[in-house]
Every structure is written in structure tokens, then in C-alpha cells.
C-alpha positions in Angstrom: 121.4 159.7 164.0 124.4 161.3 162.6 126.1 161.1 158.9 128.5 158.5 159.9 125.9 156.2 161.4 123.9 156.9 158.6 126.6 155.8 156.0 127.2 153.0 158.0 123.8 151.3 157.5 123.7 152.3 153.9 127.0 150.6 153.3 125.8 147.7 155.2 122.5 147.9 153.4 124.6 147.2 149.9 126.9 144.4 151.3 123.8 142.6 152.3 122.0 143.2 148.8 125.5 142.2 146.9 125.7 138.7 148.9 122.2 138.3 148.0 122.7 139.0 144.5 126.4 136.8 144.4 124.2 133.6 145.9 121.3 134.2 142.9 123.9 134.7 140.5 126.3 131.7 141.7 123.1 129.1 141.9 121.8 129.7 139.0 125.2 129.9 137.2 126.1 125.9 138.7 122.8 125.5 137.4 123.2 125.6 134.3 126.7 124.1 134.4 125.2 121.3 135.6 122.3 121.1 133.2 124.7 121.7 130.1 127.2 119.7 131.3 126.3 117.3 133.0 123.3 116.2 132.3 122.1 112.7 131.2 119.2 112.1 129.3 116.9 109.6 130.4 117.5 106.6 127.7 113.6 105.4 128.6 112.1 108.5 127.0 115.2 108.9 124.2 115.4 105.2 122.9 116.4 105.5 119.2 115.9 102.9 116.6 118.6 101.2 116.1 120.6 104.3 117.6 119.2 106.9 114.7 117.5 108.9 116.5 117.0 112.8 114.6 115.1 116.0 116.1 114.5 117.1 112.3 111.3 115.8 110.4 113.8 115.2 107.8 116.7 113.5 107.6 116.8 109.9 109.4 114.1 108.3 109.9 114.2 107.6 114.2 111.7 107.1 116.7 111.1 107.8 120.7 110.1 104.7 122.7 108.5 106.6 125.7 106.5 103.9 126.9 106.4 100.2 126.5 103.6 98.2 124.1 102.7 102.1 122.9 103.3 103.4 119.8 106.2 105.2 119.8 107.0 109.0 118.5 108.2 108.8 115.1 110.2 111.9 113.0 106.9 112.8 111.8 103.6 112.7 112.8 101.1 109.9 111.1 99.1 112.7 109.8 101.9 114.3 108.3 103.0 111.2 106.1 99.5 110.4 105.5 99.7 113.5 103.2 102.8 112.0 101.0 100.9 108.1 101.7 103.3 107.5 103.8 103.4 105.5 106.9 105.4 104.4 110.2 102.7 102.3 112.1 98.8 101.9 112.1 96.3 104.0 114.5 94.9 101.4 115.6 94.1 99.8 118.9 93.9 96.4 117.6 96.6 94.0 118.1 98.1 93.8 114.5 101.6 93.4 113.0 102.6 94.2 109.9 106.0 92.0 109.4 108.6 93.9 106.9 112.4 92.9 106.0 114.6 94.6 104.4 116.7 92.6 102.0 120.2 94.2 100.6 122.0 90.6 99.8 121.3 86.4 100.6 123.7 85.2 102.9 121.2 81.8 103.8 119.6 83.4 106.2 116.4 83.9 104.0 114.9 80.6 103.1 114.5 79.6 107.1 113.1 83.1 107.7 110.3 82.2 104.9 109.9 78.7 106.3 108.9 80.5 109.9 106.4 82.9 107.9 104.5 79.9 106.3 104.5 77.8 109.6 102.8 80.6 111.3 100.9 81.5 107.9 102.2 85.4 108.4 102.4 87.8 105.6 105.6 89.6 105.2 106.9 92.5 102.7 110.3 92.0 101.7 112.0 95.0 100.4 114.8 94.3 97.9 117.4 95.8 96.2 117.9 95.5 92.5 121.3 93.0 93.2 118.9 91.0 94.9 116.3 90.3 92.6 119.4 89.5 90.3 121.3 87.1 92.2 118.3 85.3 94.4 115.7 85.1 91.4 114.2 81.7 93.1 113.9 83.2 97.0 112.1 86.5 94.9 109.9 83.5 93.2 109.3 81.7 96.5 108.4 85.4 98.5 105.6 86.1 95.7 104.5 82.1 95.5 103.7 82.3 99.2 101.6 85.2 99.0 104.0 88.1 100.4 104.2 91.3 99.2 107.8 92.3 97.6 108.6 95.9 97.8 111.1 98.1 96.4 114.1 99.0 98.3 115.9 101.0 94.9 118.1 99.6 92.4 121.6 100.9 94.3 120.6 101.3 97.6 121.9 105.1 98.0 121.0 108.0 100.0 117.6 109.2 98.3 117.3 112.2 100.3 120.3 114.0 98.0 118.4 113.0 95.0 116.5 116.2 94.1 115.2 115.5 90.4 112.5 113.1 89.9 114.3 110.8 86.7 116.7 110.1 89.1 114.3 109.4 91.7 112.4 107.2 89.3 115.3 105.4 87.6 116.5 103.7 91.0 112.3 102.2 91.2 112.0 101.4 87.9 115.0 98.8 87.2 113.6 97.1 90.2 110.3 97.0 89.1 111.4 96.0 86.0 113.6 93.1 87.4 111.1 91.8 89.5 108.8 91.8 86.4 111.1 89.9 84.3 111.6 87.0 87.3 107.9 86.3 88.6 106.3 87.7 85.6 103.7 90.2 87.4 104.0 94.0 88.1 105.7 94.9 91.4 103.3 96.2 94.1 104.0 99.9 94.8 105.6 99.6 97.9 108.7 102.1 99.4 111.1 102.0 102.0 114.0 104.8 101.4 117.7 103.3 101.9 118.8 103.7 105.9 115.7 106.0 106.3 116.6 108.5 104.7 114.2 110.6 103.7 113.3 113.8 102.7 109.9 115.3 102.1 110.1 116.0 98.1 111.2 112.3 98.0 108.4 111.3 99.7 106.3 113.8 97.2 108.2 112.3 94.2 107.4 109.2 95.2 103.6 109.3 95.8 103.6 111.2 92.7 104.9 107.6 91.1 102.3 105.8 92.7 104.3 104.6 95.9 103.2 104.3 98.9 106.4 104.7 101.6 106.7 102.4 104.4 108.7 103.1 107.4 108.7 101.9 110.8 107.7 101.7 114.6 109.9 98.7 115.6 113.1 97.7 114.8 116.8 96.7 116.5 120.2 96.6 115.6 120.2 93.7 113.9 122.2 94.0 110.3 125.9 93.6 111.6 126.5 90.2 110.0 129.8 90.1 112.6 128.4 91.3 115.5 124.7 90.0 116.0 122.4 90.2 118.5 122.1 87.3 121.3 118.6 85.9 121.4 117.7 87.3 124.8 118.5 90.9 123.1 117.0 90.4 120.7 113.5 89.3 122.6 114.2 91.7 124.9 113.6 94.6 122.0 111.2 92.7 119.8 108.6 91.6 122.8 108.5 95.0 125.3 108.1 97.4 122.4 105.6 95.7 120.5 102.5 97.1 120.2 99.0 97.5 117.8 99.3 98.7 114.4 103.4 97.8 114.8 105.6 97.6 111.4 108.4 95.7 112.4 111.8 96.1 110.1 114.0 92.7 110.0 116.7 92.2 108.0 116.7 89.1 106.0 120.6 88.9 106.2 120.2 88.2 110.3 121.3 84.8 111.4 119.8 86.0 114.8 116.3 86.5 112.7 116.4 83.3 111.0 117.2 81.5 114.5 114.7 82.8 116.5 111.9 84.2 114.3 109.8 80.9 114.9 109.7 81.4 118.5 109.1 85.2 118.2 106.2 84.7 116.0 105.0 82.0 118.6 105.5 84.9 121.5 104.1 87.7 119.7 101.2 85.4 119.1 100.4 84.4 122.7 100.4 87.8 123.4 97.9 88.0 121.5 98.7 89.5 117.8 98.1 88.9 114.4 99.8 89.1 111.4 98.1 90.9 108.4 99.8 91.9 104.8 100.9 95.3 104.3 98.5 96.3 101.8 95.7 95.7 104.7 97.1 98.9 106.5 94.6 101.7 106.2 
């Protein structure tokens, strides 16, 4: 074999291995086009609350239904809030639900939403703001009469997580404790649900510290847009597939959708075989 047929199979040789290395290259490159792109996440595994959905541990609180009737994956694990006595849901296997609303302002919508809790004899915790206690002191009257828990929602309803020193911290709990004192003349039970869900973890110290327990939540749906609410068929559709044991289930009070349909949800959640238990039963 001579030099010239040698260089010929040599020069060959590289075209060969440079196709070879322009296909790797050009796959992989479209690739990841395509992944970064492109892609869509699958909504059945990403299924925020209420469309707040965060990576962070801190932050919003948001949750990850990956699985219907299961407990979904919360910001933070239960063993990580246990150590601030904090919860999102109950490890349990047992079909409980603890019922919770969040109450900002009355717009009528409360009264028929109580009337559906004593039909079906359910404990609820109703977590108010301090213009609430103010404005509705007979509904706050009628909640603790009934035998539900009221829980503290802060005074102003602001964005706890850029509160950094505890006075602060403590002042937007304690002129709603003391409100609530003053109307049903009792101490307020130590019960916390951070403004929008947001949290951070020296609240969450600050407020164990206080003697709160914090409450957040494993089911929930967009329900607080007094202009745009949910139809009932949304709203079943949410409330009935993602139940599951040990739920807590945040309402708002203000819904005219809630006050509409909770008899009937109560009635469904029931033949499916749940319960309703108080708050404070949560272990």
C-alpha cells in the first residue's frame, strides 16, 4: 500500500469519525432544546394549591397533588413542622377531616356556612382577622357557642414572613387575642394560620415560642375571588378527588360557592366515608 492510499483511508477514517461526532453532538443539542424549551410539565404531578406552588421550604406555602385521595407533598415535610408544632395534614390512615376557614371580612356568606356545620354536627376552626372580630362580634359569638374553635389569622393580615423581630410578630396575635377576649369573654385557643401562606421558619419559631400552634393545609381551591367564583361542579370536582385521611381543608368564609354547596359537600364527603373531628384532636 503506498503513501497516497494510505492518506486516503486516514482522511476517510476522520470524515467518518467527524459525522459520527456532528450526529452525537446535533442529538443531544435538539435535546435539550427541546427539554428546555419545550417542555410541559405534567399538571397531574405539579397541581399547586390554589396555583401557589414554591420549590423553597420557605416562602408560600404550596403543595404537589401527585395522586388522588393521597396526601399530597407539601413545602415541608410533616416532620419538619412538627419541630416548630406545626402542621399541613395528619399521618394518619383513618378517614378524618379537619374543616378550617379562613375569614378576612362578612359578606353573608358566613351564617349559612355555620348552619351547614351544625346540620352535619362538624367542627370547624375559623381563622379571623382582627377587622373581623370587630365588625361581626355576633357570628365570632355564634362560631365559639357552637363549639368551634376560632383561630388567629393576625390583626392586619400582612406578609409575616418579612416580620423579623418577635414584638412585631406578637403584636399582630395579641390584638386579636385580645378582641376575641373582650367579645366571647374566654381566652382565644392558640391556633395560627400565617396570611396567604406565608411563612418563614423564624416565624414559625416565634410563633411556637408564643405558644401557637401553626396550621396549614393539604386541601384547598381557588375559591376567594368574590367576582369570579367557582361553579359547583369545580368546585366538587377539587374538593371530592383530592380528599383524603388526615385532610385540613382551607374555605374561605367569604365564598358564596362555599355557602351554596357546603351542605351537600359535607353530605358527599360523608358517604365516602369521613368524619369530621375539631382541630385540637390532631395529634
Amino acid at each position: 500500500m503506498n503513501l497516497h492510499s494510505d492518506h486516503l483511508i486516514i482522511k476517510k477514517a476522520l470524515s467518518i469519525l467527524f459525522l459520527f461526532s456532528l450526529a452525537f453532538f446535533v442529538g443531544h443539542f435538539a435535546g435539550f432544546l427541546s427539554t428546555y424549551f419545550f417542555s410541559v410539565p405534567d399538571q397531574a404531578a405539579i397541581t399547586p394549591t390554589d396555583a401557589r406552588i414554591h420549590s423553597s421550604a420557605e416562602g408560600n406555602w404550596g403543595l404537589s397533588f401527585q395522586e388522588d385521595d393521597k396526601t399530597p407533598v407539601g413545602n415541608a415535610t410533616m416532620t419538619e413542622l412538627a419541630e416548630y408544632d406545626a402542621y399541613y395534614a395528619q399521618d394518619t390512615t383513618d378517614k378524618v377531616i379537619y374543616l378550617t376557614f379562613d375569614a378576612g371580612y362578612e359578606n353573608g356568606n358566613t351564617a349559612p356556612i355555620l348552619d351547614a356545620l351544625e346540620k352535619h354536627n362538624a367542627p370547624a376552626t375559623f381563622f379571623v382577622v382582627g377587622t373581623f372580630v370587630k365588625e361581626n362580634p355576633d357570628l365570632v359569638r355564634r362560631m365559639n357557642e357552637e363549639g368551634h374553635i376560632v383561630g388567629n389569622h393576625t390583626y392586619s393580615h400582612p406578609d409575616m414572613s418579612k416580620i423579623a423581630d418577635k414584638e412585631s410578630f406578637q403584636n399582630e396575635l395579641k390584638q386579636v387575642e385580645d378582641l376575641y377576649e373582650q367579645t366571647v369573654g374566654s381566652p382565644m385557643t392558640h391556633f395560627y394560620r400565617p396570611p396567604q401562606g406565608k411563612y418563614s421558619t423564624s416565624n414559625l419559631a416565634m410563633a411556637k415560642e408564643l405558644g401557637y400552634k401553626t396550621f396549614f393545609w393539604s386541601l384547598a381551591y381557588v375559591d376567594w375571588y368574590q367576582d369570579n367564583q367557582p361553579t359547583k361542579e369545580e368546585a366538587f370536582d377539587k374538593l371530592l378527588k383530592r380528599i383524603h385521611p388526615g385532610a385540613i381543608v382551607l374555605l374561605h368564609s367569604t365564598s358564596s360557592t362555599n355557602a351554596q354547596i357546603l351542605d351537600e359537600l359535607l353530605t358527599k364527603w360523608e358517604e365516602l366515608g369521613y368524619e369530621f373531628r375539631a382541630l385540637d384532636e390532631l395529634k
